[in-house]
C-alpha positions in Angstrom: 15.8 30.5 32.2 16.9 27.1 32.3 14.9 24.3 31.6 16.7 21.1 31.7 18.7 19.2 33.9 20.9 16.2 33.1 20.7 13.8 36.7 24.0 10.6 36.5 23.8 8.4 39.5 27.8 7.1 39.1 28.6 4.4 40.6 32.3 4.0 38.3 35.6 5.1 39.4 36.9 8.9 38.1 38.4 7.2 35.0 35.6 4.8 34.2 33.3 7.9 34.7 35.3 10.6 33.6 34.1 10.6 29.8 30.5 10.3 30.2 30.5 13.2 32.8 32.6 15.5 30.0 30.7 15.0 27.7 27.4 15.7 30.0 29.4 19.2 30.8 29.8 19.8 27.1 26.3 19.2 25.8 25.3 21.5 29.3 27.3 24.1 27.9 25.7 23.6 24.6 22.2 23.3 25.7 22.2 25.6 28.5 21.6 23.0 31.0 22.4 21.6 34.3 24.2 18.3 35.5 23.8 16.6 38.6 26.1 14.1 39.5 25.4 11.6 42.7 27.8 9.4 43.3 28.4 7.0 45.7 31.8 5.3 44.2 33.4 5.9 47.5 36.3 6.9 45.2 38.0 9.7 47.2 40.0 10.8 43.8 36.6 11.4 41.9 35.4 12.5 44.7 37.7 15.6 44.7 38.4 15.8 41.1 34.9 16.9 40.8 34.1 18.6 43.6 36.4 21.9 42.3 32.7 22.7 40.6 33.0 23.7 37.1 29.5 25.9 36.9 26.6 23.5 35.8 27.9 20.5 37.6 26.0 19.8 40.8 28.2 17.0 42.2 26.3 15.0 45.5 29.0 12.6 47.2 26.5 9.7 48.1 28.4 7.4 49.8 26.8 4.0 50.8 23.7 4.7 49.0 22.3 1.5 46.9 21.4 2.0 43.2 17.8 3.2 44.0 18.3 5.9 46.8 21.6 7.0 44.3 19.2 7.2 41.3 16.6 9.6 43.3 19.6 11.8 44.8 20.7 12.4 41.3 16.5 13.1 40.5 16.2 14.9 43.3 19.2 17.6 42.8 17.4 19.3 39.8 15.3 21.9 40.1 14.5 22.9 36.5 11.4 22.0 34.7 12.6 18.9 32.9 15.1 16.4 33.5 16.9 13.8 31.6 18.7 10.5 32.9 22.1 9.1 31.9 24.7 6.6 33.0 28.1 6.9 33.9 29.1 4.8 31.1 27.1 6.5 28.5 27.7 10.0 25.9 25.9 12.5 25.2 26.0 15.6 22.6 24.5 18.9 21.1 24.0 18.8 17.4 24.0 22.5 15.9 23.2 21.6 12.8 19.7 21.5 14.1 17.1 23.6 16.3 16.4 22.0 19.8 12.6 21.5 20.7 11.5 24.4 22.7 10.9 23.0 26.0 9.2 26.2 27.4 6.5 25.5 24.6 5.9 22.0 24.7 2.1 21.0 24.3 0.8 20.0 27.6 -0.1 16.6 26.0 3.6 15.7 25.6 5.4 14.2 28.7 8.6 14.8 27.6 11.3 14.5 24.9 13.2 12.0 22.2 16.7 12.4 21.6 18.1 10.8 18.6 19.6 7.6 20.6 22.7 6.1 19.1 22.9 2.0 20.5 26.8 1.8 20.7 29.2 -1.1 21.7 33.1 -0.5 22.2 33.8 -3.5 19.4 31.1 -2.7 16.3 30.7 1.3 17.2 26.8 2.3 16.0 24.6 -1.0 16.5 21.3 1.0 15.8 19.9 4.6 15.9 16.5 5.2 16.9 15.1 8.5 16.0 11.3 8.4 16.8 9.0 10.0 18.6 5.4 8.3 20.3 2.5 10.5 19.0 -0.7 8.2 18.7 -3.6 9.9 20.8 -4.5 8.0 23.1 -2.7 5.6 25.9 -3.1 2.2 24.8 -2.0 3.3 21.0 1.6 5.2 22.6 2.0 1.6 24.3 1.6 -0.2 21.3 3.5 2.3 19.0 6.2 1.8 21.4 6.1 -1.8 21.2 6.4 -1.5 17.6 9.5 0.9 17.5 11.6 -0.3 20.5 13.1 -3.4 19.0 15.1 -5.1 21.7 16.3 -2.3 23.1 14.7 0.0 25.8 17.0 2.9 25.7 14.0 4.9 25.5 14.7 5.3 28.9 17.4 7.7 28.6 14.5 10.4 27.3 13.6 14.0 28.8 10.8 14.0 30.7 8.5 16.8 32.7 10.4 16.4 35.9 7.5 16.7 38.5 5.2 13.7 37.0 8.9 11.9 36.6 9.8 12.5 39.7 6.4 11.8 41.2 6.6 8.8 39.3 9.8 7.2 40.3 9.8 8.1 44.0 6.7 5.9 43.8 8.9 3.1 42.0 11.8 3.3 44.3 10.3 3.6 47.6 7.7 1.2 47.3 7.9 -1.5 44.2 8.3 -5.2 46.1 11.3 -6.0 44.1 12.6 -2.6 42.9 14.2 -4.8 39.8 16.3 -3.5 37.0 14.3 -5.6 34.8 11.6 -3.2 35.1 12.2 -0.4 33.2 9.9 -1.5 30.2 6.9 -1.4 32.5 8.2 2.2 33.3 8.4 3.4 30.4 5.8 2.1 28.6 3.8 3.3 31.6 5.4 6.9 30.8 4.7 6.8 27.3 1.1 6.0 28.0 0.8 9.2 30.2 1.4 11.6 27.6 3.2 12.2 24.2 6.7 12.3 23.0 8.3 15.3 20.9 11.3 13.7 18.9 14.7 16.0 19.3 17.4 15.4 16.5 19.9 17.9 18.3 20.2 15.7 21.3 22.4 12.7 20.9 22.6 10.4 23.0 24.9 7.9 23.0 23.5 4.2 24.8 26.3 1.7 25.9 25.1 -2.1 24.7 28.2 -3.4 25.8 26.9 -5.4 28.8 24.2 -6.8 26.3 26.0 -7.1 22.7 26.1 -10.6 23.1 23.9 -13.6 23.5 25.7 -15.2 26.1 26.4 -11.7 28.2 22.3 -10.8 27.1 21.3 -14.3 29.1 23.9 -13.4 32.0 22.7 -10.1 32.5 19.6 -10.8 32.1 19.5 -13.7 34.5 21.1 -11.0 37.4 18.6 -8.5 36.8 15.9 -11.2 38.0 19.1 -12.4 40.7 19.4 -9.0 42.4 16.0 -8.4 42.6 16.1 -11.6 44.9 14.1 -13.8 42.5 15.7 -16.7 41.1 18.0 -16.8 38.1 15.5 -18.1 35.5 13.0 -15.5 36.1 12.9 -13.8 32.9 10.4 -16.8 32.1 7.5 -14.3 34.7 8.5 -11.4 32.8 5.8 -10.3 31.1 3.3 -11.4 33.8 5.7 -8.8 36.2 5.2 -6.2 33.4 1.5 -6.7 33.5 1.6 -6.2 37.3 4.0 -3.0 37.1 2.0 -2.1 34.6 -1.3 -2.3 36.2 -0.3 -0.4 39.4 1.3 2.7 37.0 -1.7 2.6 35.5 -3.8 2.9 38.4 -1.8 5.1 40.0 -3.9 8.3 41.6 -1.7 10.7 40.3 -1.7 9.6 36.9 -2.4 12.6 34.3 -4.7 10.4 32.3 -8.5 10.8 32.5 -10.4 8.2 33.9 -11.8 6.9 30.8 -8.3 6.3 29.1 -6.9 4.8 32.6 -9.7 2.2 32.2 -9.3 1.7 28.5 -5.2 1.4 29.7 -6.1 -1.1 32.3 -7.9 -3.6 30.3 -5.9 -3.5 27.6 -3.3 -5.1 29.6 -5.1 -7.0 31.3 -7.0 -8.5 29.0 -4.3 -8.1 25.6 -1.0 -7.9 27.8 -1.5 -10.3 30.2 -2.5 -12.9 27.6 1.0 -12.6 26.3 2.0 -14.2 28.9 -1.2 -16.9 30.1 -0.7 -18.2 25.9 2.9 -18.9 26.7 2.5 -21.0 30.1 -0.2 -23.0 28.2 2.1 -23.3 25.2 5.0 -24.7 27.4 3.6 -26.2 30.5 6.6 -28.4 31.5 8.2 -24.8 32.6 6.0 -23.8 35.2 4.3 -25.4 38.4 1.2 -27.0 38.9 -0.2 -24.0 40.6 1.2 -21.7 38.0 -0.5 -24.1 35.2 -4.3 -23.4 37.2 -4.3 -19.6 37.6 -2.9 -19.7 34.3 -6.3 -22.1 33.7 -8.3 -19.6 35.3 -7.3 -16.1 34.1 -8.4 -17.6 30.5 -11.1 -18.2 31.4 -11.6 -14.5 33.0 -12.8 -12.0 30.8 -12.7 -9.7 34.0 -9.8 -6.9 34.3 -9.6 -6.6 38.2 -10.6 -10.1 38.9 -7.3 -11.2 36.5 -5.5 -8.7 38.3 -6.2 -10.5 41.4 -4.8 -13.9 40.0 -2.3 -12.6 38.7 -0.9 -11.4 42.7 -1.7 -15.1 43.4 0.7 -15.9 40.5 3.7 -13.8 42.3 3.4 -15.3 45.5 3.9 -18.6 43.0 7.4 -17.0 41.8 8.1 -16.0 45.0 6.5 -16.4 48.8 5.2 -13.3 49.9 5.2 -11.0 46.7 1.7 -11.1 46.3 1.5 -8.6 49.8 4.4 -6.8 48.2 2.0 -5.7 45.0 -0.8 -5.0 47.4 1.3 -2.7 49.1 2.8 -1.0 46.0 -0.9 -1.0 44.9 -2.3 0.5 47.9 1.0 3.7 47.9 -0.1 4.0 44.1 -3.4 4.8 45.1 -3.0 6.8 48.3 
């Protein structure tokens, strides 16, 4: 039986495309695995080029769909019991040399899967590898052990994960999250990581394009549009870890979450209270950045040794970034809790 799929939303043309897709079909092949492919290029030659079917590739034309709907079309064209995500810029490939984790027997305490990740750019080759896996036994200790490992890169992303709490997960993200941001995949996967445990795989190898961030001046531009296209202004990344806290608080919370109540609790006042502070210390550290009102909540939530009441501050803090987030949160609150 199969067990794994690999899901690309593309949004390149067939050449810009073309490598990361053969190499998807090869490590398929390998792995005995499935792609899916949804792509809303518009590009009529990719289009047809890949439509002929080779016999793992599920290929989904998704013309005029934005980056969100294109990411759950991929998603939701596996059917297998685990899925992995990858761009259309990025490799991926089976190492023989050793035995893949046996998916069928993964301990129900592990979420998902590690590949070796290879950080790559087109003009230094291998930046970094990261070969870890998250094992600590509890939620707060796989947030912090993540912390610890990621460095400055969250490519942790491109992981296998169980693909009904992933799915579950994401579909909560895409249809419902006020800003649906690019800058928010550390909240999601340190939210992931929290859920359950990661098994680390040496056989898969996947290969993470930098090349949009290799740079300090292309890591602030990049940055900056992340915050842009998410329609908050370009010097955003200042909020960041206060948005973190609040994606992090609602994942948490979430009424689906496979954690028991006790460790959801433990979860939601570590941020609160150890998170969140990350980000209240810098605002009183550099006050010139931020506005009056941001300054007083700041005041306040110091002063608050209370999870849900700093929880509540901090939606009055989002309306300060941006009029009429606050309701936004309360609605992605209120879908994570239905």
């Amino acid at each position: 039986m199969t067990l794994l799929s690999v899901c690309m939303p593309s949004n390149r043309k067939l050449e810009a495309s073309r490598r990361a897709i053969e190499t998807a079909l090869d490590y398929c092949a390998a792995r005995d695995a499935f792609l899916v492919v949804a792509d809303n290029s518009g590009d009529a030659e990719k289009r047809e080029y890949w439509s002929r079917n080779p016999s793992r590739l599920t290929y989904l034309a998704t013309d005029g769909f934005d980056a969100a709907r294109n990411f759950l079309a991929a998603l939701g064209g596996a059917r297998t019991p685990f899925v992995m995500m990858m761009g259309d810029d990025d490799e991926i490939a089976f190492n023989a040399a050793f035995k893949p984790v046996d998916l069928a027997s993964l301990p129900a305490d592990h979420i998902g899967v590690r590949p070796t990740t290879q950080v790559v750019t087109t003009s230094r080759g291998i930046v970094n590898v990261q070969t870890f896996s998250i094992s600590a036994d509890d939620a707060v200790s796989r947030i912090l052990q993540y912390i610890e490992v990621a460095g400055e890169t969250n490519s942790a992303f491109y992981s296998i994960f169980r693909r009904m709490p992933y799915l579950d997960f994401m579909e909560l993200f895409a249809k419902h999250h006020p800003t649906k941001g690019g800058y928010c995949d550390w909240a999601q996967v340190m939210a992931l990581f929290a859920y359950g445990k990661m098994a680390y795989d040496p056989s898969t190898i996947f290969k993470y394009n930098k090349d949009q961030w290799s740079t300090t001046p292309q890591i602030r531009k990049q940055s900056a549009r992340l915050f842009v296209d998410a329609g908050l202004s370009d010097d955003a990344k200042k909020y960041e870890v206060l948005l973190q806290f609040l994606d992090l608080f609602v994942f948490l919370s979430r009424s689906r979450s496979p954690l028991a109540v006790d460790e959801t609790q433990k979860a939601l006042a570590f941020v609160a209270l150890e998170y969140f502070t990350l980000y209240l210390r810098e605002v009183d550290k550099s006050p010139e950045k931020y506005s009056e009102t941001m300054r007083y909540l700041t005041d306040l939530a110091l002063k608050q040794p209370d999870v849900a009441s700093r929880f509540h501050i901090a939606l009055m803090m989002a309306d300060d970034i941006k009029p009429g987030l606050k309701n936004g949160y309360i609605e992605f609150y209120r879908a994570a809790m239905a």
